[in-house]
DSSP file (Angstrom, degrees, kcal/mol; ACC not computed):
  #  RESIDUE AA STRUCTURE BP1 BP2  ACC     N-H-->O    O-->H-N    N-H-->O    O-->H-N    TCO  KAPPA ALPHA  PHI   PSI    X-CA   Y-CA   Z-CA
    1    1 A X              0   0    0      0, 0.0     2,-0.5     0, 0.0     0, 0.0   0.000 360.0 360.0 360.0 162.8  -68.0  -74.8   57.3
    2    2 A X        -     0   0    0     24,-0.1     2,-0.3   105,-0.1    24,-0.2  -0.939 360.0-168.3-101.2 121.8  -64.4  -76.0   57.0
    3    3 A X  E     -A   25   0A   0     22,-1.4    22,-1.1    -2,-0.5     2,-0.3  -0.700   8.3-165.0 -90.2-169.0  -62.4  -75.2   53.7
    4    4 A X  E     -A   24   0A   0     -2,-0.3   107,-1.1   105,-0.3     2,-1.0  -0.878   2.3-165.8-159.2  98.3  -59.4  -76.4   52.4
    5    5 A X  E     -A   23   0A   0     18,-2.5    18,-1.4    -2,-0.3     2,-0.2  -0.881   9.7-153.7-123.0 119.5  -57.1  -74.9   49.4
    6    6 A X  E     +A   22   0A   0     -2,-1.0    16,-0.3    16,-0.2     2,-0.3  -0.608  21.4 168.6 -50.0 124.9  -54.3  -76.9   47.8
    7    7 A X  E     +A   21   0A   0     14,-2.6    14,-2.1    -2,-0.2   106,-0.1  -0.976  40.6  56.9-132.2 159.8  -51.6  -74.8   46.3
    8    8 A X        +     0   0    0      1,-0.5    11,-0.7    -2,-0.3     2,-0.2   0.482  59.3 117.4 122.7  -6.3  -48.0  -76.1   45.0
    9    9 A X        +     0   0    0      9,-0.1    -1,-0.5   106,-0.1   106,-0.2  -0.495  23.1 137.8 -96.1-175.8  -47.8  -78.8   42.5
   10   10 A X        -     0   0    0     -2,-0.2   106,-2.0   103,-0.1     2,-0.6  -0.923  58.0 -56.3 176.7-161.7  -46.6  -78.7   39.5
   11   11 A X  E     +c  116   0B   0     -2,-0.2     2,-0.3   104,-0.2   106,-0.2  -0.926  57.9 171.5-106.3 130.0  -44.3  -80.8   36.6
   12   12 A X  E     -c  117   0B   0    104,-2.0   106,-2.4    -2,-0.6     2,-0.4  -0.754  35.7-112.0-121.6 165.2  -40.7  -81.7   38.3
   13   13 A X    >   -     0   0    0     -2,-0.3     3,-4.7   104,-0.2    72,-0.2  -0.844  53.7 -84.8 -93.7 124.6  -37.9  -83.9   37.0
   14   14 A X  T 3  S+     0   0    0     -2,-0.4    72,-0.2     1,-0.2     3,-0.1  -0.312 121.6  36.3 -64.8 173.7  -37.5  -86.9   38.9
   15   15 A X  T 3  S+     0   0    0     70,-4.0    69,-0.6     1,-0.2    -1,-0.2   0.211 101.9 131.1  62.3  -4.5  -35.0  -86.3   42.3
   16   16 A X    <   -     0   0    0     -3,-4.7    69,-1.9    69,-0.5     2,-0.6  -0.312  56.0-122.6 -62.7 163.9  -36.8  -83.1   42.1
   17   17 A X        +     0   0    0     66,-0.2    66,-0.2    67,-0.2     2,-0.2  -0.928  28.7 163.1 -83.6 110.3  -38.6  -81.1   44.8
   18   18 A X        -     0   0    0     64,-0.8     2,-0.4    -2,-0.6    64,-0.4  -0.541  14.6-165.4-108.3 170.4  -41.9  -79.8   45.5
   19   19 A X        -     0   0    0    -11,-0.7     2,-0.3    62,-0.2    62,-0.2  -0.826  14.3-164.3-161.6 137.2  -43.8  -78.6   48.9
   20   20 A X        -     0   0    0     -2,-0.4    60,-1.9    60,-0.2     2,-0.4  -0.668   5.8-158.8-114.2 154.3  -47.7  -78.2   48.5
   21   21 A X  E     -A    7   0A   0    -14,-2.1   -14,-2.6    -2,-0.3     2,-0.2  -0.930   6.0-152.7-138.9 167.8  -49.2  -76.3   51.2
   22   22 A X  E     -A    6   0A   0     -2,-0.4    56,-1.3    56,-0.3     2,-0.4  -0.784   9.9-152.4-161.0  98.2  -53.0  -76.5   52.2
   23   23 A X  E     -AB   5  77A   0    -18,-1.4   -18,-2.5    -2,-0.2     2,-0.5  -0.704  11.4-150.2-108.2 129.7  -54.4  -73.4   53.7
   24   24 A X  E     -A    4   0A   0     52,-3.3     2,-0.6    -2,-0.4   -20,-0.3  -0.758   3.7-155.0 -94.9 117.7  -57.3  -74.3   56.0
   25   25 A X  E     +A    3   0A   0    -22,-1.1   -22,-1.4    -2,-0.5     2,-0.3  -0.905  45.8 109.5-104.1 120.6  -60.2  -71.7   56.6
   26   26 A X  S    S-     0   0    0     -2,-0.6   -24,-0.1   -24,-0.2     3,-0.1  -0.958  74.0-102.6-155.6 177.5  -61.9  -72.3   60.0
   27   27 A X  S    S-     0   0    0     -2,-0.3     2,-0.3     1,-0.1    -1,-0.2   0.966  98.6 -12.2 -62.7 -63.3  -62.5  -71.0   63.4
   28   28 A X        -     0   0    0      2,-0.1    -1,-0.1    -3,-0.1    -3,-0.0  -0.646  48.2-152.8-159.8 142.1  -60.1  -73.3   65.2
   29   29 A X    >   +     0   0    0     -2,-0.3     3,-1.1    -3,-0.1     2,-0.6   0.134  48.9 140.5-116.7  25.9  -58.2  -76.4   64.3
   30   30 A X  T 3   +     0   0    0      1,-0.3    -2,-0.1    22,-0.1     3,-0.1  -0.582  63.9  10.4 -17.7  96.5  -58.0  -77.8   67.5
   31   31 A X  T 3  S+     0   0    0     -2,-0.6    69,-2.3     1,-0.4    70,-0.7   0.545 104.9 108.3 108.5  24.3  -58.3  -81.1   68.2
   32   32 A X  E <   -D   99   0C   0     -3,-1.1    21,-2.8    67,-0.2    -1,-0.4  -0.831  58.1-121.9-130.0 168.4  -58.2  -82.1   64.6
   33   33 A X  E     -DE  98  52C   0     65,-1.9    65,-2.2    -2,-0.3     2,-0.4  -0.807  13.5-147.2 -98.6 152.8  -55.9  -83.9   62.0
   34   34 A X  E     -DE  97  51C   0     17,-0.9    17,-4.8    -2,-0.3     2,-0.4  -0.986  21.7-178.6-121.9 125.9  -54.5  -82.9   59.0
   35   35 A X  E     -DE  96  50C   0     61,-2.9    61,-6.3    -2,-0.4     2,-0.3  -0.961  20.4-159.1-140.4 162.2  -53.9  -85.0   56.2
   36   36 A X  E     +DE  95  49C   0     13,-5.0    12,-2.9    -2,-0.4    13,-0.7  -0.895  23.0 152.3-122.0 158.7  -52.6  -85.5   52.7
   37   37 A X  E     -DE  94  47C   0     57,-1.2    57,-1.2    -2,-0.3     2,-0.3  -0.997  20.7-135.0-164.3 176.2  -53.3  -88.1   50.1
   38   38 A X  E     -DE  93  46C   0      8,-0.8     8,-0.6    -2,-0.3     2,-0.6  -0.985  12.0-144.6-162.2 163.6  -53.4  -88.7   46.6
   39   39 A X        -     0   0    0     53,-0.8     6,-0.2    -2,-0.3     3,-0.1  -0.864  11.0-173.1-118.5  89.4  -54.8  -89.9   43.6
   40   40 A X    >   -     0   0    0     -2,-0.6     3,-2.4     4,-0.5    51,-0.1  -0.248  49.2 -77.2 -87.3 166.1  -52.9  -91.3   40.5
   41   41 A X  T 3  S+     0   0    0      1,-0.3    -1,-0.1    49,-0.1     3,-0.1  -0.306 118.4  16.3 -54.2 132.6  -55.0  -92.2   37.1
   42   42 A X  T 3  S+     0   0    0     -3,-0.1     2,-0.3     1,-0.1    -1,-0.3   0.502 111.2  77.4  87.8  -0.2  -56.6  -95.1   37.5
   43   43 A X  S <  S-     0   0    0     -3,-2.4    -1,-0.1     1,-0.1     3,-0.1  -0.969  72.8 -86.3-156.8-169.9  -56.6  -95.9   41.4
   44   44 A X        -     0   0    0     -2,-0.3    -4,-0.5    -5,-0.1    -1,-0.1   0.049  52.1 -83.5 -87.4-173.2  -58.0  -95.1   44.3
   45   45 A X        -     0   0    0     -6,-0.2     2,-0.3    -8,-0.0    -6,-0.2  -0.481  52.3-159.6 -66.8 141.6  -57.1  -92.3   46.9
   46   46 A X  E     -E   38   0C   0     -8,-0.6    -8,-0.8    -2,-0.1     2,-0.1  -0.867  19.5-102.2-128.3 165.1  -54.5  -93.3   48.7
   47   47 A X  E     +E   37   0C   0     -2,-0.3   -10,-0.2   -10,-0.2    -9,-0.1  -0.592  38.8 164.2 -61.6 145.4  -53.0  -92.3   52.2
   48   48 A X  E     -     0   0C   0    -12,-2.9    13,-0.5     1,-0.3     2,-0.2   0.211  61.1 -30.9-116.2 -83.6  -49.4  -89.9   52.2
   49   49 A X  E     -EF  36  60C   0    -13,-0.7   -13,-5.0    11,-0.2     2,-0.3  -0.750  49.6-150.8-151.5 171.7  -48.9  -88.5   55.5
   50   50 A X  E     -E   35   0C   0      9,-1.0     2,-0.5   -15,-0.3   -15,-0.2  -0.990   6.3-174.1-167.4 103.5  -50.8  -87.2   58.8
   51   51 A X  E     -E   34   0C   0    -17,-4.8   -17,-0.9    -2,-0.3     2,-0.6  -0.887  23.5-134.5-117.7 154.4  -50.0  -84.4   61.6
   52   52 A X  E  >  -E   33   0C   0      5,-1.2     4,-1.1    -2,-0.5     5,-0.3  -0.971  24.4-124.8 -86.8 131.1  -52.3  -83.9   64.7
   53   53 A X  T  4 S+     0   0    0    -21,-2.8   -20,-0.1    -2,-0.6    -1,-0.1   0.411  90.8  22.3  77.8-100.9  -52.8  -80.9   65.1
   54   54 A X  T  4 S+     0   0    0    -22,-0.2    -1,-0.1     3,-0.1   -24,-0.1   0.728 129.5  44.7-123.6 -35.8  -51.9  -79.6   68.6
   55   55 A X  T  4 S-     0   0    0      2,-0.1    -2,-0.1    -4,-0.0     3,-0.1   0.780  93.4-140.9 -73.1 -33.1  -49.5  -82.5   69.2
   56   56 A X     <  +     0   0    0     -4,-1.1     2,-0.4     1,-0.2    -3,-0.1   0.997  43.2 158.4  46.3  81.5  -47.6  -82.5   65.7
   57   57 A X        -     0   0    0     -5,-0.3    -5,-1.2    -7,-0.0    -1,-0.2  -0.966  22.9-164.0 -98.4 116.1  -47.6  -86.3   65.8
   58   58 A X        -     0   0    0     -2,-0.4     2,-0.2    -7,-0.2    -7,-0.2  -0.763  22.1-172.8-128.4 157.3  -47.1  -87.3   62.3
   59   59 A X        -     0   0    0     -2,-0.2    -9,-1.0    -9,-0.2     2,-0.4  -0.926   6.8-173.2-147.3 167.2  -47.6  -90.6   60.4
   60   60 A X  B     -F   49   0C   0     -2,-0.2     2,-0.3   -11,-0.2   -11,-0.2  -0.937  32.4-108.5-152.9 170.6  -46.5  -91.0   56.5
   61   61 A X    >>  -     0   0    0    -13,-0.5     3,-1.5    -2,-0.4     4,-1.1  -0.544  43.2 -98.3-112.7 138.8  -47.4  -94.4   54.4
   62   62 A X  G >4 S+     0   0    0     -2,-0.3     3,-1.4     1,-0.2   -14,-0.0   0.894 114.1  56.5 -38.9 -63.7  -44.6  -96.4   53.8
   63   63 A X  G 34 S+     0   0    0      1,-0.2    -1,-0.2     3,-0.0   -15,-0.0   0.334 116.7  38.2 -73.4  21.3  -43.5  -95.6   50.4
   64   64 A X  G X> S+     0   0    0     -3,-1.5     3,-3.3   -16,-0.1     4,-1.3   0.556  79.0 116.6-130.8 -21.7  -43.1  -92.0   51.2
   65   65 A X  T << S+     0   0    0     -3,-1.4     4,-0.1    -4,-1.1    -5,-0.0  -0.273  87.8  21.9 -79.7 136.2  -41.7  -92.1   54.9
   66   66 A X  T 34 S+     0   0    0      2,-0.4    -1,-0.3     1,-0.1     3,-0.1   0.549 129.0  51.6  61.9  19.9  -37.7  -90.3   54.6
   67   67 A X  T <4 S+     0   0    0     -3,-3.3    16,-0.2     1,-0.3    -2,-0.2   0.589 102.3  72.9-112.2 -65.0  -38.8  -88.4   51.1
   68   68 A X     <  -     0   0    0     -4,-1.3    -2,-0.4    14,-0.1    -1,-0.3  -0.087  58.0-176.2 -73.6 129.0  -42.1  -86.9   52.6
   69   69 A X        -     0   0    0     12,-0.1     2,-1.1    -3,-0.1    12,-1.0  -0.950   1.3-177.5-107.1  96.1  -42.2  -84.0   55.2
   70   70 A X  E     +I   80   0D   0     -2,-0.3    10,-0.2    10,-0.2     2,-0.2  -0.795  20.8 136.5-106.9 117.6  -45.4  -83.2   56.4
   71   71 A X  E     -I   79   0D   0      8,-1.8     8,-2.9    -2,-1.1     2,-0.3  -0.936  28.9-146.1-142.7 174.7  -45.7  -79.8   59.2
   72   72 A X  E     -I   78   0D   0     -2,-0.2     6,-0.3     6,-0.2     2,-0.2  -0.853   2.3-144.5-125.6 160.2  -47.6  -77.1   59.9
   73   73 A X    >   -     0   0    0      4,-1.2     3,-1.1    -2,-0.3     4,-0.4  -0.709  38.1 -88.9-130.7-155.7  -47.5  -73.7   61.1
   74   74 A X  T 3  S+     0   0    0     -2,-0.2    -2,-0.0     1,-0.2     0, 0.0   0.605 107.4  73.7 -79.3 -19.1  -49.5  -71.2   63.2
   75   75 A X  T 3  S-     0   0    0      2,-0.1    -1,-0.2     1,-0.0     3,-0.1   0.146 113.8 -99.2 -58.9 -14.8  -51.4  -69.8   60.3
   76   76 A X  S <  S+     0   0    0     -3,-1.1   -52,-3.3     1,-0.3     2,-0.4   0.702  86.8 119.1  87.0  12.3  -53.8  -72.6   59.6
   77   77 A X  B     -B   23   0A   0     -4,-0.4    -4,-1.2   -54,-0.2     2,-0.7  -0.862  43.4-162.3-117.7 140.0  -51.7  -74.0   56.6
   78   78 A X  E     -I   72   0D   0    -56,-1.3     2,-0.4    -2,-0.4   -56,-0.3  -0.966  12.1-140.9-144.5 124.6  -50.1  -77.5   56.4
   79   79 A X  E     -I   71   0D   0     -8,-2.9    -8,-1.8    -2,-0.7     2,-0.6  -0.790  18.0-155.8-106.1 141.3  -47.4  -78.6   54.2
   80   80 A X  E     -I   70   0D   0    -60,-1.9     2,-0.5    -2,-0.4   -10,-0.2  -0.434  16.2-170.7 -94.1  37.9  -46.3  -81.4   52.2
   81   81 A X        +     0   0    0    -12,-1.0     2,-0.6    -2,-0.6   -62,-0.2  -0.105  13.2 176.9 -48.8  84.7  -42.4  -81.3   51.7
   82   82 A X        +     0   0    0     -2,-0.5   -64,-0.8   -64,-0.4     2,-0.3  -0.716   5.2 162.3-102.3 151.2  -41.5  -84.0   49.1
   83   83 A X        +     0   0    0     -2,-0.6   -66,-0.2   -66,-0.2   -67,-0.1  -0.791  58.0  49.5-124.5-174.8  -38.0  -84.4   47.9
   84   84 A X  S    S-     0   0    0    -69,-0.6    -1,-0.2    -2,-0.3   -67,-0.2   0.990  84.2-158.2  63.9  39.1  -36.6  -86.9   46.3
   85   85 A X        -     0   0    0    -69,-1.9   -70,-4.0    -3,-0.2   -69,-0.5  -0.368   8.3-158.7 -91.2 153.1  -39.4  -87.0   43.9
   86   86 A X        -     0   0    0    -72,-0.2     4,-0.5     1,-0.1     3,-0.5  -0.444  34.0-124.9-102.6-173.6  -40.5  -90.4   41.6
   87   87 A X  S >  S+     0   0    0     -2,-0.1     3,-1.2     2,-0.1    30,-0.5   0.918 119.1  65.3 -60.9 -44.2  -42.5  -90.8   38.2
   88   88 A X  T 3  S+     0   0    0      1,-0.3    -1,-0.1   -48,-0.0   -48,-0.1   0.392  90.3  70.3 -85.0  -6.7  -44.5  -93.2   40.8
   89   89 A X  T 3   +     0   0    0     -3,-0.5    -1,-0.3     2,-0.1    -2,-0.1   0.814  62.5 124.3  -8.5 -82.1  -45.4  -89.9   42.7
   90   90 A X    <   +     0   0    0     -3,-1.2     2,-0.3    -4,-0.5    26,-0.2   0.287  38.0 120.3 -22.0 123.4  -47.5  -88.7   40.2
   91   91 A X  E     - G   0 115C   0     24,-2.7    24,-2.2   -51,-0.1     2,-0.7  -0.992  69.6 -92.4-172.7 164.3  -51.1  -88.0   41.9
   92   92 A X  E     - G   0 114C   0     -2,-0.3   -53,-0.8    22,-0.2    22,-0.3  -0.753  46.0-143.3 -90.1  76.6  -53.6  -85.7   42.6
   93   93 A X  E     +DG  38 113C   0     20,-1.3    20,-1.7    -2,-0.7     2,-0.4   0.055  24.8 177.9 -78.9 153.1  -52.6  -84.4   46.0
   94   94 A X  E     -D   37   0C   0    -57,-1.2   -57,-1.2    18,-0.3     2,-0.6  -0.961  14.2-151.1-141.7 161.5  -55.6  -83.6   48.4
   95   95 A X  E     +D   36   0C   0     -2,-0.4    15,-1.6   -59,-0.2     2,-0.2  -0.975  17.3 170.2-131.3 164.2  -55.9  -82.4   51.9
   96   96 A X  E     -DH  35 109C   0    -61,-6.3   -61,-2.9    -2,-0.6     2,-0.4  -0.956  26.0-125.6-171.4 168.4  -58.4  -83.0   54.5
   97   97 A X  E     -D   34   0C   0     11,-1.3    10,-1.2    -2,-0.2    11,-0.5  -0.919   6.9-163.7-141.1 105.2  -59.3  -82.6   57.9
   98   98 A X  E     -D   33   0C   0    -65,-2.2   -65,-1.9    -2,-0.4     2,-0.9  -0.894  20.1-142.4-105.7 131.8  -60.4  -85.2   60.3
   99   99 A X  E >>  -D   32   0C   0     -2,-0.5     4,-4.7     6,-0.4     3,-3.9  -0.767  19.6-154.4-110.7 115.4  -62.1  -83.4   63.5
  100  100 A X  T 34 S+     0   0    0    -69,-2.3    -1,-0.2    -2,-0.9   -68,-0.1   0.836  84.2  57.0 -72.5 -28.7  -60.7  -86.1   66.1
  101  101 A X  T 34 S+     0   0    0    -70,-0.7    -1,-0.3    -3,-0.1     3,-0.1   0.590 118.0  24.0 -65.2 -13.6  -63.3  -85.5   68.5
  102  102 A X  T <4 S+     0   0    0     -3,-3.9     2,-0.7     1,-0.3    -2,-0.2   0.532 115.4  55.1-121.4 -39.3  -66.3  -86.2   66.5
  103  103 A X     <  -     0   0    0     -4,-4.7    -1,-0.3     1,-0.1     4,-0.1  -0.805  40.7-166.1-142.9 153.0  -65.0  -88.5   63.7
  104  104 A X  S    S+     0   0    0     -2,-0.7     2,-0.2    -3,-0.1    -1,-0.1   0.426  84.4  46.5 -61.4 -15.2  -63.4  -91.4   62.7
  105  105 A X  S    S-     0   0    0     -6,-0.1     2,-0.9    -8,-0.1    -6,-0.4  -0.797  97.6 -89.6-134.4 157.7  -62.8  -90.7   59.0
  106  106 A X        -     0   0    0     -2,-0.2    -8,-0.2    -8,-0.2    -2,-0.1  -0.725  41.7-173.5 -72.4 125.8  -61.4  -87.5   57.4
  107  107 A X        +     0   0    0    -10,-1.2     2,-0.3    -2,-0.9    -1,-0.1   0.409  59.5  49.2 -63.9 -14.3  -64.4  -85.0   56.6
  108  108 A X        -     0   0    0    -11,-0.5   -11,-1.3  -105,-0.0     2,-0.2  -0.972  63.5-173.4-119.0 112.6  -63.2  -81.9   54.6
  109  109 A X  B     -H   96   0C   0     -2,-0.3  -105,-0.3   -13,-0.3     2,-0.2  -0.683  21.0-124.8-124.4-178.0  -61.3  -82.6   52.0
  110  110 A X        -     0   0    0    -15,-1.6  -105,-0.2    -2,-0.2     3,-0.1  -0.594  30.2-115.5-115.8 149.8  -59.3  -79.7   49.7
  111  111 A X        -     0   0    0   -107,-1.1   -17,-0.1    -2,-0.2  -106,-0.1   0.148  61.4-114.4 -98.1  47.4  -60.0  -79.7   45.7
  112  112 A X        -     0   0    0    -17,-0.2     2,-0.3     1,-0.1   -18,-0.3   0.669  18.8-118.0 115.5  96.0  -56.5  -80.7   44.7
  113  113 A X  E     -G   93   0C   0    -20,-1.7   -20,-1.3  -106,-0.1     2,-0.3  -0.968  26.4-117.3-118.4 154.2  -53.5  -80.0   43.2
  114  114 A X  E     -G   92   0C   0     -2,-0.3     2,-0.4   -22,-0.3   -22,-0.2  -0.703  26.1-178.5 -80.4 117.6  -51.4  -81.7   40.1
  115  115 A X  E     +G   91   0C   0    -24,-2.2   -24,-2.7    -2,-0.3     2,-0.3  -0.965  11.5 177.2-125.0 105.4  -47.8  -83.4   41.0
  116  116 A X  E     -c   11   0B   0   -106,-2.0  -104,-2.0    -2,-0.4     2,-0.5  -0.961  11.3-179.1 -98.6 106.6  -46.3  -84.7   38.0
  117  117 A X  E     +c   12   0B   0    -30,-0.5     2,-0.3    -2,-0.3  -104,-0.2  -0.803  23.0 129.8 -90.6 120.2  -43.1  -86.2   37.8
  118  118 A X              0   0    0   -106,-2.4    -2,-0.1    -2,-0.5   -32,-0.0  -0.987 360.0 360.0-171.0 163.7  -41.7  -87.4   34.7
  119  119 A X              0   0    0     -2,-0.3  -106,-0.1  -106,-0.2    -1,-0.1   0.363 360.0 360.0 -98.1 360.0  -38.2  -87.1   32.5
């Protein structure tokens, strides 16, 4: 089985900085994606940002794209670098794992972490 551990939020000031990291236990991540998204009160999960893998191809959701850093390194860990952070932030960060070769939709997901931005 794949897990998936969030580590890295916290309460910031906005224009603050966080970087969440998401340490993967499995044989291999080969051939898979790594993604984050997140979940503010009251609506649904949303997309952040998106690396392949073996390519490091990345993709980020608009409202995040030149704040948002998403990379990985050899270790099986993938990170989340936000700066520039807003109140409108504020989520429940998740990661998860889509294995590109069998499926279409992320399958593993991470249980969480708390990013709260506020003054």
């Amino acid at each position: 089985q794949v897990q998936l551990v969030e580590s890295g939020g916290g309460l910031v000031q906005p224009g603050d900085s966080l970087r969440l990291a998401c340490t993967a236990s499995a044989r291999t991540l080969r051939d898979t994606t790594l993604g984050w998204f997140r979940q503010a009160p009251g609506k649904e999960r949303t997309f952040v940002a998106s690396i392949k893998w073996e390519s490091f191809e990345t993709s980020y959701e608009e409202t995040v794209r030149g704040r948002f850093t998403i990379s990985r390194d050899n270790a099986n860990t993938v990170y989340l670098q936000m700066n520039s952070l807003k109140p409108e932030d504020t989520a429940v960060y998740y990661c998860a794992v889509r294995r590109d070769a069998y499926s279409y939709t992320y399958d593993h997901w991470g249980q969480g972490t708390q990013v709260t931005v506020s003054s």
